[in-house]
Every structure is written in C-alpha cells, then in structure tokens.
C-alpha positions as CSV (number, residue, x, y, z in Angstrom):
1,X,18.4,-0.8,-26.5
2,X,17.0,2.7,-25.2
3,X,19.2,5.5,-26.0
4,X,20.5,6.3,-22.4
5,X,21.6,3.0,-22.4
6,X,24.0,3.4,-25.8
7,X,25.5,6.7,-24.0
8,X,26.0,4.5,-20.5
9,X,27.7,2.2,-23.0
10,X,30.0,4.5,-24.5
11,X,30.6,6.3,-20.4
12,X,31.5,3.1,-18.9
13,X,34.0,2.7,-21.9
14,X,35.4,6.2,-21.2
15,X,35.7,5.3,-17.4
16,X,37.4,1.6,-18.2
17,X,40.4,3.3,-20.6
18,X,41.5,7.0,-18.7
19,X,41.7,5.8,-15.3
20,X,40.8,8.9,-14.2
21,X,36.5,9.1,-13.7
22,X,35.9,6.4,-11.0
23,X,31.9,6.7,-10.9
24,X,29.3,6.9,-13.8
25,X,25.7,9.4,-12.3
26,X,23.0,10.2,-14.2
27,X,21.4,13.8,-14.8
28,X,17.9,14.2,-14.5
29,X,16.4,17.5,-14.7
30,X,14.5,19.4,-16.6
31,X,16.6,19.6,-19.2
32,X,17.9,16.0,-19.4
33,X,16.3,12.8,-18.5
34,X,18.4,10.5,-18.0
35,X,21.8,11.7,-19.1
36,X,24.8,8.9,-18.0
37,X,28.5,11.1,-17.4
38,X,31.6,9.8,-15.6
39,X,32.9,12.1,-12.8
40,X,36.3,12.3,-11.5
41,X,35.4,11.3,-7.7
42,X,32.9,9.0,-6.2
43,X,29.3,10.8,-4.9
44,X,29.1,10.9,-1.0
45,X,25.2,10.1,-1.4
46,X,22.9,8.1,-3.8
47,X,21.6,11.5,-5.2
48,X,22.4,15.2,-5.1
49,X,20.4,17.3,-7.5
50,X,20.5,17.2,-10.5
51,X,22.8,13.7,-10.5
52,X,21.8,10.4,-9.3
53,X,24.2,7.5,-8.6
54,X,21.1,4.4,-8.9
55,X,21.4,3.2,-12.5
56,X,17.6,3.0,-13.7
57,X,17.7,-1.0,-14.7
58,X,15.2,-2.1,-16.8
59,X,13.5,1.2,-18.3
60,X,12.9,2.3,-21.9
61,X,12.9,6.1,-20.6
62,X,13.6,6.7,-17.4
63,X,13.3,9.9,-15.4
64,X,14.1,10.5,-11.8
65,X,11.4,11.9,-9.4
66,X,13.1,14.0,-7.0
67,X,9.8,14.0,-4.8
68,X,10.0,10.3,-4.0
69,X,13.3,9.9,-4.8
70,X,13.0,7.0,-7.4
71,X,13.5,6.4,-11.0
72,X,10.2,6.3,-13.1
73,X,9.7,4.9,-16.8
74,X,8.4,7.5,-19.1
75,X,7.7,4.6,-21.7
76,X,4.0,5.0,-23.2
77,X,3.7,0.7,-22.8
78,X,5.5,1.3,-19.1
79,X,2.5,4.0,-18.5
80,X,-0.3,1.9,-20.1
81,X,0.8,-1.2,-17.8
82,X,1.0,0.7,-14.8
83,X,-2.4,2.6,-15.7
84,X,-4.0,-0.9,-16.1
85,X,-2.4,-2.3,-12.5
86,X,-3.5,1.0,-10.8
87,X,-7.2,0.5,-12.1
88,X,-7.1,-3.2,-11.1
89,X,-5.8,-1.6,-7.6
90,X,-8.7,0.7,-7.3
91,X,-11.3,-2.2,-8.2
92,X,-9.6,-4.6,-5.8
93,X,-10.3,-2.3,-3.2
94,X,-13.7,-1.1,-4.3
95,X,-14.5,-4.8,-4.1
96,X,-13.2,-5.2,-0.5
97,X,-14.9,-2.1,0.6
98,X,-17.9,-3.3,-1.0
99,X,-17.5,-6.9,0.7
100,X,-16.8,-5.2,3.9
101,X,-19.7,-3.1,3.7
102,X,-21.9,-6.2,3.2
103,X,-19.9,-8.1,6.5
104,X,-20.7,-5.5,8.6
105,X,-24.3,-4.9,7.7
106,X,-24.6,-8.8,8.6
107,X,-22.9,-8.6,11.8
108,X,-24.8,-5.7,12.8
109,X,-27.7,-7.8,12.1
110,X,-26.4,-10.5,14.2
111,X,-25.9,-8.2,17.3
112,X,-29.5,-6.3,16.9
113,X,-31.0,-10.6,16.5
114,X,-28.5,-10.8,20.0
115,X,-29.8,-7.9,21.8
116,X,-33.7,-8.7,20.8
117,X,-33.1,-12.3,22.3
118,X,-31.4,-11.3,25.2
119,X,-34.2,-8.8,25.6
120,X,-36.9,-11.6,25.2
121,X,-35.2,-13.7,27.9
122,X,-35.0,-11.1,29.9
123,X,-38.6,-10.5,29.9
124,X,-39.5,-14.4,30.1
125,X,-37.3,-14.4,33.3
126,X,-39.1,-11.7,34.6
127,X,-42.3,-13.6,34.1
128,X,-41.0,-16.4,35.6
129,X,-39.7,-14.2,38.8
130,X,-43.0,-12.9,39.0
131,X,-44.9,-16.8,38.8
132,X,-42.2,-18.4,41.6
133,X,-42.6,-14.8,44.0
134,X,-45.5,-16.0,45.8
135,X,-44.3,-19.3,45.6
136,X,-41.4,-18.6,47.6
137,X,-43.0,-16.0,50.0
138,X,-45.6,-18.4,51.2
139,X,-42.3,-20.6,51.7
140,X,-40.9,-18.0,53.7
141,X,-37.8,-17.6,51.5
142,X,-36.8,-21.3,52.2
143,X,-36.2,-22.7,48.6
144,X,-35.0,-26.7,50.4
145,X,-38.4,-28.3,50.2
C-alpha cells in the first residue's frame, strides 16, 4: 500500500470517531504530493489550490496537475507503461499517415488515368465529329434517313 494511502487510512479514521471533519482533500503542491487531511466543512468545488477533493484511486504516487486538472502517477513502472503506450501511439499514427500517404498517391493516380481517358475520348469524338460532318452536310442536317 503506497504511503498516502496509510495516512488516508489513519484521516478517514480521524474523521469516523470526532464527528467534527466532514470531508477528507488532498494537498498537492510543491511541497506535498499527495497529502490526505480532514477539514471541518465540505469544499464548494472539486479543487481549490493547493487541496483537491478527487481521491487519486489506483496510484502508487500520485500528484495533481493543476494545468489539466487531473491526478497523475509519479510511479517509475506507471511512467515506463505510459512511455511504452505513448510510443505505440506515435507509431500507430506514423503508420496511418504512412498508409494514407500511399491511398492518396493511388487515388491521385486513379484521377490523372480518369482525366487521360476522358481526354482520349474526347479526342476520338472529335474525330468522329469531324468523319460524320460532311456526312450530315450533304444530308442537309436531316439525320432520319
């Protein structure tokens, strides 16, 4: 059991047998990183610096980050496991920028093989227009035979 976690013990005691704390926070500051104390009155918000109300379940050393407002585990295994899912993040997503790189190299060579065919037909039409123009001008426009 981590240490905050025998002085939440001994708190939660303190607040059971007096009567008179009604709410257990936790410090977090520089000085302290996760320091449990009962207080006589309940706190009006989950956090007011440097006291947080959110007990920070299932950490080894937990230390509240007042820029994102969450508890973090300190814990050298905690930081080694999230170190190890942050690089399996960042090559996850190398490997769909990679695959997306490679989709739209293909579809872009799919639209140019588009355009070129179009263009082609477009040309054979022409050719065509320009084989059936006497044709029909000698027919005086009238294409009912």
């Amino acid at each position: 059991m981590a240490e905050w976690q025998d002085d939440l013990k001994q708190q939660e005691k303190l607040v059971d047998e007096t009567g008179y704390f009604k709410q257990i926070v936790y410090v977090s500051n520089d000085q302290f990183d996760c320091l449990p104390i009962p207080i006589p009155a309940k706190l009006n918000a989950d956090f007011a610096f440097p006291f947080v109300a959110e007990e920070p379940t299932g950490m080894n050393k937990p230390k509240y980050d007042w820029t994102k407002h969450v508890w973090v585990d300190q814990d050298s295994a905690s930081t080694s496991v999230r170190l190890t899912n942050a690089e399996k993040a960042i090559q996850t997503a190398q490997e769909q920028a990679t695959s997306a790189t490679n989709e739209n190299k293909d579809l872009k060579n799919s639209l140019d093989d588009i355009a070129k065919n179009q263009t082609e037909q477009s040309k054979q039409m022409a050719q065509m227009l320009q084989l059936l123009a006497p044709a029909v001008a000698k027919n005086g426009g009238n294409t009912n035979a």
